[in-house]
N, C-alpha and C positions, 0 to 999 in steps of 0.2 A: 340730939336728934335721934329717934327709936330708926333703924332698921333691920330687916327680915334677912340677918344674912347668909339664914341657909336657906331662905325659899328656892321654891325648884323653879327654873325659868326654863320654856321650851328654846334648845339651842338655838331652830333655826327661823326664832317669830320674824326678828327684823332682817330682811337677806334682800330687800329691793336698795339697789342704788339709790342715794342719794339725787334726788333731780336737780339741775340747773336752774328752772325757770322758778319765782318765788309766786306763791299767792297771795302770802304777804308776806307786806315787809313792814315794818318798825322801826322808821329814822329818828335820833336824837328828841325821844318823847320824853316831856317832862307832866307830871299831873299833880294837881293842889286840890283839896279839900277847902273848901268855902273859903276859893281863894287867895289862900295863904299859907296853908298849910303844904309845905313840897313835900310828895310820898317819892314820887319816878324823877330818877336825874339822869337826862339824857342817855336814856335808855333806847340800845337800838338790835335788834334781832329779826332772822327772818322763816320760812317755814315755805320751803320748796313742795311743788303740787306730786302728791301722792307721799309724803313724809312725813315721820312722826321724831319733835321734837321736843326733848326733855326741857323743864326748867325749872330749876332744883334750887334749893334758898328754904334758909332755917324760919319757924316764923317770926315773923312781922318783917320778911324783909321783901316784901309789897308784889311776892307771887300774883295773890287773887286781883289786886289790882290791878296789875298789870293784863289778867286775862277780862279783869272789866272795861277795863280803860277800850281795848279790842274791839266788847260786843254792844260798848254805849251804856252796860246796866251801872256803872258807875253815877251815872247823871242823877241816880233815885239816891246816892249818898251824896249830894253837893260836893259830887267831884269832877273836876276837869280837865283834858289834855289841854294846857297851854301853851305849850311851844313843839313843832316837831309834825309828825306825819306821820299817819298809818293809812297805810295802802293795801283794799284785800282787790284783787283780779285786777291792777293795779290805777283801781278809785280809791279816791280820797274818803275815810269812814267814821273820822275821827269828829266826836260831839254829833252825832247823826242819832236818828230814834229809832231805837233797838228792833222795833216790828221790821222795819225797813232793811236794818242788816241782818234779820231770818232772813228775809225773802230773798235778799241777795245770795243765801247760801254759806253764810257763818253764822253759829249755833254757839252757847254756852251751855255746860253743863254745871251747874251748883256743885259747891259740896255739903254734906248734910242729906244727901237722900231724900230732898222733899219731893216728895208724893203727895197726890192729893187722896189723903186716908180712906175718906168715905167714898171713894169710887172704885171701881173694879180697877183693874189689872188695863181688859183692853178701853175701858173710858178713858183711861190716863192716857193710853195713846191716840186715843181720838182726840183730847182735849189738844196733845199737842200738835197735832196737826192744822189747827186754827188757821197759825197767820199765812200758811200756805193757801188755803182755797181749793184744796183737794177734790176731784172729784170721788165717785163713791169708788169706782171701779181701782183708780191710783188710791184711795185712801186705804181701800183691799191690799192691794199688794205693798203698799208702804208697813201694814201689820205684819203680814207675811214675812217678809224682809225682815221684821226685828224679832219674828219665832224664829226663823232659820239664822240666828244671829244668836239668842238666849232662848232656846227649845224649852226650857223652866219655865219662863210667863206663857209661853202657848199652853202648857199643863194647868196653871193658874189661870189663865185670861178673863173667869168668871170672877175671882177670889177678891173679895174686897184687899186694897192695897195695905192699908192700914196693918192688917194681920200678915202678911210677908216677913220672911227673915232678914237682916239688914245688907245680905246679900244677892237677897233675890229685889229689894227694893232698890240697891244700884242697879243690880240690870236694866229696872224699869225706867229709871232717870237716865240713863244711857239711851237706854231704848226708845225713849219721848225724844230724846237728842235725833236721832233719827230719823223721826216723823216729817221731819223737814228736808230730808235730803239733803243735808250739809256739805258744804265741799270744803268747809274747812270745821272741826269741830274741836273746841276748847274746853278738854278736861281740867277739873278741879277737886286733887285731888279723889280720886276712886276709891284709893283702898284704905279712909281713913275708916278706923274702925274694927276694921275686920278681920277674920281671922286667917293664917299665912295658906289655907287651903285654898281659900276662898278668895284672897288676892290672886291668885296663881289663875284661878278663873277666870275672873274680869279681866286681867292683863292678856292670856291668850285671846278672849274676846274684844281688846283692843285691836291689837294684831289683826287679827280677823278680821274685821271691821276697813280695817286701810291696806291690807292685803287684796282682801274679793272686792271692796266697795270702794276703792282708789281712794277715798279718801282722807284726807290731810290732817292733821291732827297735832296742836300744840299741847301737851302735856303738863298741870304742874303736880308735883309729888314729892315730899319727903322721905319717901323711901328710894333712896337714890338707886343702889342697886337694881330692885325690881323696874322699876323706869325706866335706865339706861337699857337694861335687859330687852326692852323692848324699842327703844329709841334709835335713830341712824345717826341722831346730831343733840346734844346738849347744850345749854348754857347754865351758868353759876346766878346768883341772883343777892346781893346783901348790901343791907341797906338804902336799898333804893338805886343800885345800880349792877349793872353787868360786871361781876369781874371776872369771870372767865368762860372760856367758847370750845368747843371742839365736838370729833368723833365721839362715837358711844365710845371705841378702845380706849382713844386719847384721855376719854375723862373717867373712865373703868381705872386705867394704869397712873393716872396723875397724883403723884404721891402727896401731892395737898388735900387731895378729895378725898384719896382712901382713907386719908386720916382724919378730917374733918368729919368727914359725914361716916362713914364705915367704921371709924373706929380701929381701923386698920395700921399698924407701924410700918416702914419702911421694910423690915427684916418680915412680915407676915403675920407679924403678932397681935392677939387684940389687944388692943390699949383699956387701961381701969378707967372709971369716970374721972380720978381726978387728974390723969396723962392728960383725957383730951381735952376738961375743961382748959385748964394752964395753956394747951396748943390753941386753943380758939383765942387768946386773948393776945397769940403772937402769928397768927396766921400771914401768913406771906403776900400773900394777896391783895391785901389790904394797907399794905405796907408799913 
């Protein structure tokens, strides 16, 4: 697992308390592929209103799924929550049609930066403003909001998307996330890609985002580090299930993590790749 362990992270992005009240929650969810195929085993986490949580897992250990299974975009790969409960504003969401959970106010963001190439900057956030029904006067200030959010696309707003840098084009897909007003928005992965200045952007612009705009925000990212950097609450993710939970510190200072994913030993040191392969195949965790 690559990460950035010397990116610079603003010390004090994440500093709001953790909330009590959840906007969702995620009981003992299981999801199959045409069927039969089990990706999510009794997978259960939850994402209190105004908080941004981590959820961190090497790949294929059913991240993106699991932020599919959430927004219903899963349904377009013949996959399904079969057993369990996902609860956003505390309705039941799970197998529901995705236009329907924009409008309730949970948002995916993809990973891969798709944009739609041959439109400008601000088309792409008009296009995203669709399933809402904006009027022109809100659809005004819904742009507005994501120039004072990424001042870069207001610069661009004319510039077909296509031609953007690969980190002005997250902006954009962030920024379409927005268009809808999300009170809970599910990142995928941000900062694949790009380069360590340029994650340190997007991530304080996460921040920003669930700081000024209260909104909630589940996380998933391989760069565990910069993540928690920004996170109140994490969880672990492998193989298709939860195995561990806590604080950003909790899981900063957890000497499985730092060495699993950081690369990090006990005594501070960094580990060669062939330390931590040999440690992954005895991870504790996992038992």
């Amino acid at each position: 697992m690559q990460a950035i362990v010397n990116q610079p992270v603003a010390p004090s992005i994440a500093t709001v308390a953790a909330p009590a009240a959840s906007i969702l929650a995620i009981n003992n969810v299981e999801v199959r592929y045409q069927g039969s195929i089990l990706v999510l085993k009794n997978v259960s986490l939850n994402v209190g209103e105004g908080e941004i949580v981590a959820l961190l897992g090497s790949n294929g250990a059913g991240k993106t799924t699991t932020l599919k299974s959430i927004s219903s975009l899963i349904q377009s790969e013949e996959g399904r929550v079969t057993e369990g409960q996902i609860l956003f504003l505390g309705q039941q969401i799970q197998n529901q049609d995705p236009v329907s959970t924009v409008r309730r106010g949970l948002v995916q963001v993809m990973e891969g930066r798709r944009v739609l190439e041959h439109m400008s900057v601000e088309q792409n956030l008009i296009v995203a403003s669709a399933p809402i029904k904006a009027s022109r006067a809100q659809l005004r200030q819904a742009i507005d909001a994501v120039y004072e959010i990424f001042p870069m696309l207001g610069t661009f707003r004319d510039r077909q998307s296509g031609y953007l840098s690969g980190g002005q084009q997250q902006m954009l897909v962030i920024g379409r996330g927005l268009m809808a007003k999300p009170k809970l928005l599910l990142l995928d992965e941000p900062s694949l890609g790009l380069s360590p200045l340029l994650v340190w952007t997007i991530f304080e612009s996460i921040a920003r985002i669930n700081r000024e705009l209260r909104t909630s925000i589940l996380l998933v990212e391989q760069n565990a580090k910069v993540a928690l950097g920004v996170s109140h609450r994490g969880y672990v993710l492998e193989n298709g299930r939860i195995v561990m939970e806590g604080t950003r510190d909790e899981l900063l200072n957890n000497e499985d993590l730092k060495e699993f994913y950081l690369g990090i030993s006990a005594s501070g040191k960094r580990r060669n790749f062939r330390d931590i392969k040999q440690y992954r195949r005895r991870r504790r965790w996992l038992g």
